[in-house]
Every structure is written in C-alpha cells, then in structure tokens.
N, C-alpha and C positions, 0 to 999 in steps of 0.2 A: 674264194667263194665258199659257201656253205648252204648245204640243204639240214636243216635241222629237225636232229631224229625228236620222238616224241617224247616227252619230257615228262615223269610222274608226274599226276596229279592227284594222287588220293586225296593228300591234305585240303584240295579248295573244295571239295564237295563230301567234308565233315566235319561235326564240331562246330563252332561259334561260326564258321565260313559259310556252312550249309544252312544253317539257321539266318543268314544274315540273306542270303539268296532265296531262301526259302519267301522271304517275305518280299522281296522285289518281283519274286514269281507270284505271288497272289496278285500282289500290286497290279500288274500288265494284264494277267487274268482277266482281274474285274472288270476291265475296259473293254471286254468282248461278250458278245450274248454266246455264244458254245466256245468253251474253252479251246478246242484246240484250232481255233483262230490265233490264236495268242501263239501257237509255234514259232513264225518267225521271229519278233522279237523276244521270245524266250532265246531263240541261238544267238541273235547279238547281246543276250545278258550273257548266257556262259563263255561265248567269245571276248566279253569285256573283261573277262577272269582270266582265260588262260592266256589272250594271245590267239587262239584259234581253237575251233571246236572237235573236243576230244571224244573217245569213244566215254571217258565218265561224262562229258557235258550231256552230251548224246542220251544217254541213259536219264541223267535226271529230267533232261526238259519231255522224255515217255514217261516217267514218274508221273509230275506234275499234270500235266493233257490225260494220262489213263490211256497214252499210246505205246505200239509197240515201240521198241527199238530199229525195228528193220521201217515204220512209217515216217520215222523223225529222218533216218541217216537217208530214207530217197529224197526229202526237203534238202538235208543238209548239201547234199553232194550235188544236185540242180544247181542251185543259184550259186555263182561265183562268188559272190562277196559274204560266204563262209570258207573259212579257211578251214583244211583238215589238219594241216600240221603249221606249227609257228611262222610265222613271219616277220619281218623288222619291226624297229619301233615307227618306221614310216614308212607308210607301202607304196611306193610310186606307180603309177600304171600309166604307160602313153597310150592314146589311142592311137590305131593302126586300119583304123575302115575307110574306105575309100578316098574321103575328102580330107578325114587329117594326113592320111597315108599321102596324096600327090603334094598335100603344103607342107612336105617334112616329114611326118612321121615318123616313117621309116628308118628317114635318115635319124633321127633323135634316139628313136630305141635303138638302131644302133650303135652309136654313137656311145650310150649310156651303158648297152653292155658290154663294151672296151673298156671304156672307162671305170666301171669297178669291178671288170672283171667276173661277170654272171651271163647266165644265161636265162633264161624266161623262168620267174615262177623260183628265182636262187635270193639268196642271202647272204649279204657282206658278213664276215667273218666277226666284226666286232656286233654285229643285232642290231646295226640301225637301221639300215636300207634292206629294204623286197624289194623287186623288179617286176613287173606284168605289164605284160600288152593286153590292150583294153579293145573290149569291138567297138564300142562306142560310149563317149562318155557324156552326149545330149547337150553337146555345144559347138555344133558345129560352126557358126558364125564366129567363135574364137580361135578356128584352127591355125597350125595345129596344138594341139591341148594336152597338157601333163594334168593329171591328180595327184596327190599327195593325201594319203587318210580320210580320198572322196574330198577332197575342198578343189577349187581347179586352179592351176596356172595358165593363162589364156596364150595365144601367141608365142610358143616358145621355139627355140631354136637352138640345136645341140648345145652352142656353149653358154647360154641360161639356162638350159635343162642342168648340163653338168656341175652351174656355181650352185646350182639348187641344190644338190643333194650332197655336195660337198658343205657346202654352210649347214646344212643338216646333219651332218657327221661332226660338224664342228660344237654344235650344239647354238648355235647363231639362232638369231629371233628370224624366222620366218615369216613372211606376210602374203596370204593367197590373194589373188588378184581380182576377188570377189569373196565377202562373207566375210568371214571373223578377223581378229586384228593382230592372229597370231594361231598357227596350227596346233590342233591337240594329238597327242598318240595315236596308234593304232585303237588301243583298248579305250581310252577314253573317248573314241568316236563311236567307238562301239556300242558304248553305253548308251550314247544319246540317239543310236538307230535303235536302240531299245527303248525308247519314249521317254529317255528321264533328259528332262531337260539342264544345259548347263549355263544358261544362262545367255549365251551369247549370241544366240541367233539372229539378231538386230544391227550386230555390229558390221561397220562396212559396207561397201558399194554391193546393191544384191545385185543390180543388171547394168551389164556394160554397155557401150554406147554402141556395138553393134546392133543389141537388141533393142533399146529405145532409140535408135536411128527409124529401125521399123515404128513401132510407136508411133511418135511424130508423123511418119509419110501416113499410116492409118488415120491418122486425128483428123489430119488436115483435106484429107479424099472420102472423108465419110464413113470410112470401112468400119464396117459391126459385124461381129461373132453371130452366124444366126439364132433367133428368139429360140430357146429350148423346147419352151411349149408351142410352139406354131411347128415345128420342126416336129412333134411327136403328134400335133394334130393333124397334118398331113399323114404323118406314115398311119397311123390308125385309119384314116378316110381311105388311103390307099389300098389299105389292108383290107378294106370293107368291098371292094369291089370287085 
C-alpha cells in the first residue's frame, strides 16, 4: 500500500504550463457573472494537472478569483471530491450508507481492502488504484454501487468489485454500467468537472431499468412533477395571509 507524499509541482504552474492554464482559467471565468463563482471548477482544472489539489494549485486558483489563500483551501478541504494529496489513476469509492451498506457494501469495501491490501483513502503501490468509502453515491436503486473516476458500476458484489479493479491494473478496457463506452483517468474526469467538455457524454445507457421501471409505473398512473408555477403561486397566496 502506499500513501503518496506530495510531489513537486513548481513546474505545472510556470512557463508555457501556466500560460496554457492561464487561459482555461479565463475560459471557466467568463461563464460566471462574479468570478469567484468559478472556484470550484477552477480546483478540478488544477486537479486535472496534478492528480490532486496542491498548495501551488491552491495559490493560483486565489491568483485568478482575487482570493485569499486561506478562502480557496476552506472550499478545497469541504467537498471530498478535491483531493489534497495524489491518488490512483482510478479512484474507486464504494458506497457505505445505509442501503448500499445492508446490500453488500460493507462487505465489498471489505473485501477490496484485503484485496489490495489498503486501507481507506490508501494507494496501490504501482498508482492505479485509490480506495474510499463513499456516503452516498445517488443511486440507490442500483445497490449496492462502486464508482470508479465518478462513472458507476451498478449492482456489484465483492468478486466483480475485485475483477474490476484488477482488469484496471491490467490495464483492460473497462465499461461502466451506465455513460460512456469506456472509463477516463482520474485527471481526465477532472477536466471535464471543470466544464470542458470531452465529447462523450451521449455515449451509453444514461438510466437503468431500475429507474425507468419507475418511469413506466408514473406514465401509465398519471403521475406529474408538480406545476412550478401553481406551486410558487400558492406559496406566495400563503405567504400573503
């Protein structure tokens, strides 16, 4: 196993690399009326560089905004899906909340940290595999549920979790069980939670037959989403009284 200490990065944030960042950070900018709306996906541009967001990422994306340092790292270190220090080239995360946890779960992030020999949040030795347990990964109807670089494998069971991340170290063509037609890096998912698109979002089954099972039973009983506007005309008349 391995925890991977922090790894120079002077070089990606100067020079031709910072110039070249430079301008995917206007890019993401302009897509927002006050810039430092554009923080989060500024951390998964720097994150699409390093692997995970450094104190020099850290430092340009307050460049960039006109924030401190100390306001970008309390973003960074909140939401989980910034990493502080490296991770595999595919991050697996099981979920572990309630309903994946009684369909497996448990057993599977078990299972998978014997199997390569980690602990929560560790790193195979060769940099392909991360490990994490996930509180939830908003699929429930496919429990229980692996990720891999945020794409999902639905339904799995310790020893298709295990061929999973083994054909992953093999370097084998992976196929998630929803979305694309084939898994991209850690860094290259990265990019595209930073707005740039890679083309492939079309590809593949988006919703499993859990979820259009419901579908169907709503079509066929009448069931509607209620009106938005009758919905906000009430609360207003409500509010009026």
């Amino acid at each position: 196993m391995s925890t991977p200490q922090t790894p120079d990065s002077s070089g990606i944030f100067s020079g031709e690399n910072r110039a070249r960042l430079e301008m995917d950070a206007k890019e993401i900018i302009s897509r927002y009326p006050k810039p430092r709306s554009a923080l989060l996906p500024l951390l998964h541009l720097v994150q699409s560089e390093e692997g995970y967001v450094s104190n020099e990422g850290i430092a340009f994306c307050a460049e960039q905004l006109g924030l401190t340092t100390a306001e970008v790292t309390a973003v960074a270190t909140f939401y989980t899906m910034y990493k502080r220090r490296p991770v595999g080239e595919y991050h697996v995360g099981v979920c572990t909340n309630p309903l994946c946890a009684v369909m497996g779960g448990d057993e599977i992030f078990a299972a998978l940290k014997e199997h390569l020999g980690l602990e929560n949040d560790e790193t195979t030795e060769d940099g392909k595999i991360s490990l994490e347990h996930l509180e939830c990964n908003a699929a429930c109807d496919f429990a229980p549920v692996v990720m891999v670089n945020w794409e999902f494998f639905d339904n799995q069971t310790p020893e298709s979790a295990k061929k999973l991340v083994d054909d992953l170290r093999l370097g084998k063509d992976v196929k998630p069980t929803r979305g694309p037609d084939r898994l991209c890096t850690w860094k290259q998912a990265s990019r595209v939670l930073a707005g740039f698109d890679d083309g492939r979002a079309a590809e593949g089954p988006q919703a499993g037959e859990a979820s259009l099972a419901g579908l169907r039973l709503a079509r066929e009983r009448g069931w509607q989403a209620p009106d938005p506007a009758a919905t906000a005309a009430k609360a207003d008349e409500e509010g009026t009284k």
